[in-house]
N, C-alpha and C positions, 0 to 999 in steps of 0.2 A: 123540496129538497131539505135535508135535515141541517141542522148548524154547522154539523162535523163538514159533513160533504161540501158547504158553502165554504168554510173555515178552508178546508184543500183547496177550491178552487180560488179561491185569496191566494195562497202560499203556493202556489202554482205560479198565478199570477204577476204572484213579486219577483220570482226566481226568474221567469222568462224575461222580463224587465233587465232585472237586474246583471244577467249572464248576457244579454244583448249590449245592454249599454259598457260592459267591462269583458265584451268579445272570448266570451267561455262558449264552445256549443252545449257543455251537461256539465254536471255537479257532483260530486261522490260526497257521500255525508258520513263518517265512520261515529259508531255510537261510544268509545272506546273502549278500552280496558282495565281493568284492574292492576292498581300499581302497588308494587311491593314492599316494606319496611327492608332499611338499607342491612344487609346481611341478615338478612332474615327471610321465610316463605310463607305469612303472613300478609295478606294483601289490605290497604285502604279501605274506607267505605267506597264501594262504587259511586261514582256522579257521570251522568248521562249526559253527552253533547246536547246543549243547549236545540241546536242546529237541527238535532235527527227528531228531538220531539216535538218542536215544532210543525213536521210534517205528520206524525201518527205517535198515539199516546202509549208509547212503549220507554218505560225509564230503568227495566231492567233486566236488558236484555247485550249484554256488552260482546263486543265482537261482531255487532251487527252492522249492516249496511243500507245507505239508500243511495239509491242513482236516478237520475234525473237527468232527460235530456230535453231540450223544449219542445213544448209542445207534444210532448207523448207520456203516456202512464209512467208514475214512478216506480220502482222498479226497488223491491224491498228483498233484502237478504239476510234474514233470522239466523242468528247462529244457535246452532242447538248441538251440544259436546256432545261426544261418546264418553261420557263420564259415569261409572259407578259411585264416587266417591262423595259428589255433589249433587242436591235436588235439581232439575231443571227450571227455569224462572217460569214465571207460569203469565204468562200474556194474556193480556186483557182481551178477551173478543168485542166486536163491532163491524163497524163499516168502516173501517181503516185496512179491514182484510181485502173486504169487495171492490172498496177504490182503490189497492195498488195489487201492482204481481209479484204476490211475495213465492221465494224460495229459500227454502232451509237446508241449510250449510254446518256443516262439521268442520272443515278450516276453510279459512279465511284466503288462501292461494285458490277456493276453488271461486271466489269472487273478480281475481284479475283474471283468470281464467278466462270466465263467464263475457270477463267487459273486453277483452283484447286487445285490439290497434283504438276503441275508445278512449283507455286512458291518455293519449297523449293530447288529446284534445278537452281532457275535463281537467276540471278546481279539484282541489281535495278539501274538506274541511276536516281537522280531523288533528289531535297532540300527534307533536312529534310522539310517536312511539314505534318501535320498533316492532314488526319487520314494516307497518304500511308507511312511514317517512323514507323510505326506502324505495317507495314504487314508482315508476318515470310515468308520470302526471305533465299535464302542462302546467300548473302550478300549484305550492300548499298553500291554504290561506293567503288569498292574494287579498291583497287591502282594499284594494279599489271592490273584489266583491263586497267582502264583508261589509266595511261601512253600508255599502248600499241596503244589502238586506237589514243591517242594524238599524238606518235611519228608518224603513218601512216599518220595523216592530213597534214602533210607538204609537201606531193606530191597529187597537184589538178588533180583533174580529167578534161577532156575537158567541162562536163559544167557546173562545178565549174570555170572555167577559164569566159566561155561565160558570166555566171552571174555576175560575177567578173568586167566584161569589161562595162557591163549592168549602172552597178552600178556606174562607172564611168564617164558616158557620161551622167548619170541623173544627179550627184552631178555639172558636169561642168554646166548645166543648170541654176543650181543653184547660184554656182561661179559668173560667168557673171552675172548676173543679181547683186551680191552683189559688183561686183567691179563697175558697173553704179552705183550703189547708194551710195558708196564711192567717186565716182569723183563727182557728182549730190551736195557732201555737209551733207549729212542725218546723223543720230545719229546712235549710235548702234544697238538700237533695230529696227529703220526703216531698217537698212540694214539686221541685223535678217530676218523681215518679207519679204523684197526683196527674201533673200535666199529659205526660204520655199516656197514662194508666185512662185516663176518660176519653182518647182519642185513639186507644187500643195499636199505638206508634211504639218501635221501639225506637230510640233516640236517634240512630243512625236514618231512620225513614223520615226527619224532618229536615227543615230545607238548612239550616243552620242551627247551631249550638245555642241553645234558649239562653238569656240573659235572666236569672233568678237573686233578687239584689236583696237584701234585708238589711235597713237600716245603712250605714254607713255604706255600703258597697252598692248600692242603689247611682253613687256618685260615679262607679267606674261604668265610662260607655261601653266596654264588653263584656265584663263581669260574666265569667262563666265557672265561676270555681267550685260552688257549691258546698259551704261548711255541712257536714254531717251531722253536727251537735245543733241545738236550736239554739237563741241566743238567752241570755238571762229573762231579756224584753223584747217585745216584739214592738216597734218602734214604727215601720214603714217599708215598704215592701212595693217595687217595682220589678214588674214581667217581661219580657220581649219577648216571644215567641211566637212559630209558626207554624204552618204546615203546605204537603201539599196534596193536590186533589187533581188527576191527568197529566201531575209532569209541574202546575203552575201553581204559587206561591201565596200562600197568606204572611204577612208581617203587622202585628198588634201587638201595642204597647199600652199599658197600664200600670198606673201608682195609687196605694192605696195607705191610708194613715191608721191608725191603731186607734185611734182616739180622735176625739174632737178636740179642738186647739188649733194654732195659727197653722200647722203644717197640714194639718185638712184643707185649711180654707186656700193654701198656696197650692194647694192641688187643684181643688176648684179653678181657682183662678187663670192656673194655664190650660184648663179643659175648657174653660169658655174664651180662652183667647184661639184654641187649637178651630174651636167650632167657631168662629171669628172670622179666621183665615179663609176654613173651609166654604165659606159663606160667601167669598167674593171669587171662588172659583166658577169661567166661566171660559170658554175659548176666545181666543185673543187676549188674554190678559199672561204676561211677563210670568213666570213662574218667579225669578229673580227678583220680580218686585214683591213679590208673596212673600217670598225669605227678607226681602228690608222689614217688611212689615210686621214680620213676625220682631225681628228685631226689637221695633220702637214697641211692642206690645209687650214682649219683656222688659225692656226700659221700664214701662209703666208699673210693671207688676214690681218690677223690684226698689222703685219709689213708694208704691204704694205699701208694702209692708215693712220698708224702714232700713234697706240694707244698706242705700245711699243720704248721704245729709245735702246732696246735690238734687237736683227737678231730673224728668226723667227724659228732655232733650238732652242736656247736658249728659246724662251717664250713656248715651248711645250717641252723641259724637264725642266723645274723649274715648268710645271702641272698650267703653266697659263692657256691655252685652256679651262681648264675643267669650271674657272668662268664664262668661254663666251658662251662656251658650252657645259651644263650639263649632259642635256638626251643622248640617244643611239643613233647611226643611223635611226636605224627604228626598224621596226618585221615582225613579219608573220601576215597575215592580209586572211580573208574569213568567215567564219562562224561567229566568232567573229573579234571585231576590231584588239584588240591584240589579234591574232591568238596564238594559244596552241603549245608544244613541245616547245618551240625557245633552250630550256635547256637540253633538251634530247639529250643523244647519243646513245640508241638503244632503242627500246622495251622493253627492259627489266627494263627499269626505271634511269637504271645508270644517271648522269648528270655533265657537264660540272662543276666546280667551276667560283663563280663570280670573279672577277678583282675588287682589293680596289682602282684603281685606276679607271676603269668605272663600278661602281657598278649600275646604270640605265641601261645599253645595256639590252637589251631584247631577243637576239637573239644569239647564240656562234656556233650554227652549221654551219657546210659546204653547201657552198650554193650544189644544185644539180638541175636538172632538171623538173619543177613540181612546184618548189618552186615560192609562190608568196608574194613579202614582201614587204616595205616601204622602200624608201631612204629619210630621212629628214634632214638634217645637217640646223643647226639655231646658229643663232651669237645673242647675249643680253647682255642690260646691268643690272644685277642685281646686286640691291646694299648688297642685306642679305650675297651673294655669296663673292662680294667685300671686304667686313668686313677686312675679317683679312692678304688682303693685304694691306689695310691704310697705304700713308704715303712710302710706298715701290716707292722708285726711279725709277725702271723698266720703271712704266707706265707711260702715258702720262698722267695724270690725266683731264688736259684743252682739250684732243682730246675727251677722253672717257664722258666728261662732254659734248659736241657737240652732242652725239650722243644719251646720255639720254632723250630728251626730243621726241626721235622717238621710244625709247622702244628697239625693236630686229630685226631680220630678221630670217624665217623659208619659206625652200621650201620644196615640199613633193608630190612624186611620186610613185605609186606601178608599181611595173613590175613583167612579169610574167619572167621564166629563163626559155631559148631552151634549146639546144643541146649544141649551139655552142656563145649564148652570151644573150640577153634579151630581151623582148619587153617590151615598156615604155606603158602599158593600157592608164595612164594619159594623157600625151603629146598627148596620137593617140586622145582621148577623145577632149580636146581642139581642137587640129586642124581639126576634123570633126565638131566639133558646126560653126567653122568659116567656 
């Protein structure tokens, strides 16, 4: 049996599980629709219910349906307009045809139609949107499913993994071409079109709005603005971007220095604290203690290059770490970028409490087997953060002023987790393009 067909019989699987244990008899899965700019006929980028790709690698194709009762074939309804004025989406073929029974639909009334005295016994998954938040279902989004299916997403299937890895070796394509256009000299938005332009994307086909930082803007963690001029100097330059390959998500972060000097070597140095981390990944080990650890690793880094007059226990329990390093380690990452569960501790919905002291971590479960997440530890100077230690002796204020004018430093790697320890999808990614 192929990956795909094993991958359905999973996600079959989970739903009959999951629709038994929270007394659904079937599922309707709407893949949504296109929302509109307010007074205006201009629609969104579409974004595809998490939920319907999951089942078959269809991300655009809105208006569409899946039904699902247990225990029998899913039951797929394409929508395909009477439209002259519009291309048609154009569907991937596979074996996503042959395992379910698709029919194709010109409106969406011919869907309840189809399903009749069914809907009152099925879930919806599906935005409020109008006319199907409207249809007499037995429930929308009931919680008790969802959590359940969310807590099962966190163990991939093998080609959930394959796409996964897909994803990754397209985004490096990408990468690379935008670190040429960084060393090249070019502005934001040139190295932008670099990025898209070697993965033949246009910017609305990635999973999120790339992070393109140069020099000081490197420091803002969403930096999407993209100066059109290039700067006098090209100083330091960090990437986040991704892509995706079947619906699922690459997320790869890179920082790169213009020169040799101390802000190279602080890059180095939380590239070997990242592969550090990555190193002690293994199931059964705390995700949450990954993230202290990353912590006292930046303590160390940022005694070791002079930013505190303090040892680098003391700067991570007086909770200096957290200015330099705000967000989490990373998350769960596949269907979506931030991938679902990270907070869950069973099916049953139950959830982890957050930490006042890392309330960003995304992620509190154990790692296990399956699991495919993000390692990004990032060092910055932000000054909003800075505030209200002013004036505090601790720091070195003249070293941390050095390094403002380069922004931050973020590395960022998914890996999938064996048996017995990880594989880094990213790294392998890179070292196949070269």
């Amino acid at each position: 049996m192929s990956q795909y067909l094993d991958h359905l019989a999973v996600v079959q699987q989970r739903f009959d599980e999951a629709l038994e244990a929270t007394q659904f008899d079937s599922v309707l899965i709407y893949a949504g629709q296109p929302r509109y700019a307010f007074l205006d006929d201009n629609p969104y980028t579409f974004r595809v219910n998490p939920m319907f790709k999951y089942w078959i690698p269809v991300t655009e194709s809105p208006k569409s349906f899946i039904f699902y009762r247990r225990g029998e074939t899913p039951r797929v309804f394409l929508f395909q307009a009477r439209d002259f004025w519009h291309a048609q989406p154009q569907l991937p073929p596979g074996e996503w045809q042959e395992a379910c029974d698709v029919t194709l639909i010109d409106n969406i009334d011919q869907v309840r139609a189809a399903l009749a005295d069914e809907l009152a016994h099925t879930a919806l998954i599906s935005d409020a949107l109008e006319p199907v938040d409207s249809w007499s279902v037995k429930a929308h989004n009931p919680t008790a499913l969802i959590d359940y299916l969310h807590f099962q997403r966190a163990i991939k299937t093998e080609w959930e993994k394959t796409n996964l890895r897909k994803a990754n070796v397209l985004a490096v394509r990408g990468h690379e071409a935008a670190k040429a256009a960084f060393f090249a000299g070019k502005s934001e938005l040139e190295i932008s079109h670099a990025y898209y332009g070697a993965m033949k994307f246009r910017e609305s086909q990635a999973p999120y709005n790339s992070i393109i930082g140069l020099n000081e803007h490197s420091a803002v963690l969403h930096y999407d603005v993209y100066e059109t001029e290039a700067p006098a100097e090209h100083r330091s330059f960090l990437i986040d971007a991704g892509a995706y390959y079947n619906g699922y998500c690459a997320d790869i972060t890179r920082t790169y220095a213009a020169k040799d000097g101390f802000y190279k070597e602080l890059v180095e140095a939380v590239d070997a604290a990242e592969q550090a981390i990555i190193a002690q990944i293994k199931p059964g080990v705390a995700y949450y203690d990954l993230h202290v650890d990353t912590h006292h690793r930046i303590a160390q880094i940022l005694h070791e290059f002079g930013f505190f007059k303090v040892d680098a226990n003391t700067i991570y329990e007086r909770g200096y770490t957290s200015a330099f390093f705000p967000h989490g380690l990373g998350h769960y990452i596949g269907l979506q970028v931030h991938d679902v569960g990270g907070y869950l501790k069973n099916p049953q919905g139950e959830t982890h409490a957050r930490d006042a002291r890392h309330p960003f971590l995304r992620l509190r479960r154990e790692v296990e087997e399956g699991n495919v997440f993000t390692i990004e530890p990032g060092m910055y100077v932000v000054d909003q953060l800075l505030e209200e230690f002013d004036g505090n002796e601790d720091f070195n204020w003249n070293r941390i002023n050095e390094l403002r004018p380069y922004g931050g430093v973020r590395i960022e790697d998914s890996v999938i987790v064996t048996a017995d320890g990880c594989e880094n999808i990213t790294r392998d990614a890179f070292a196949s393009y070269k």
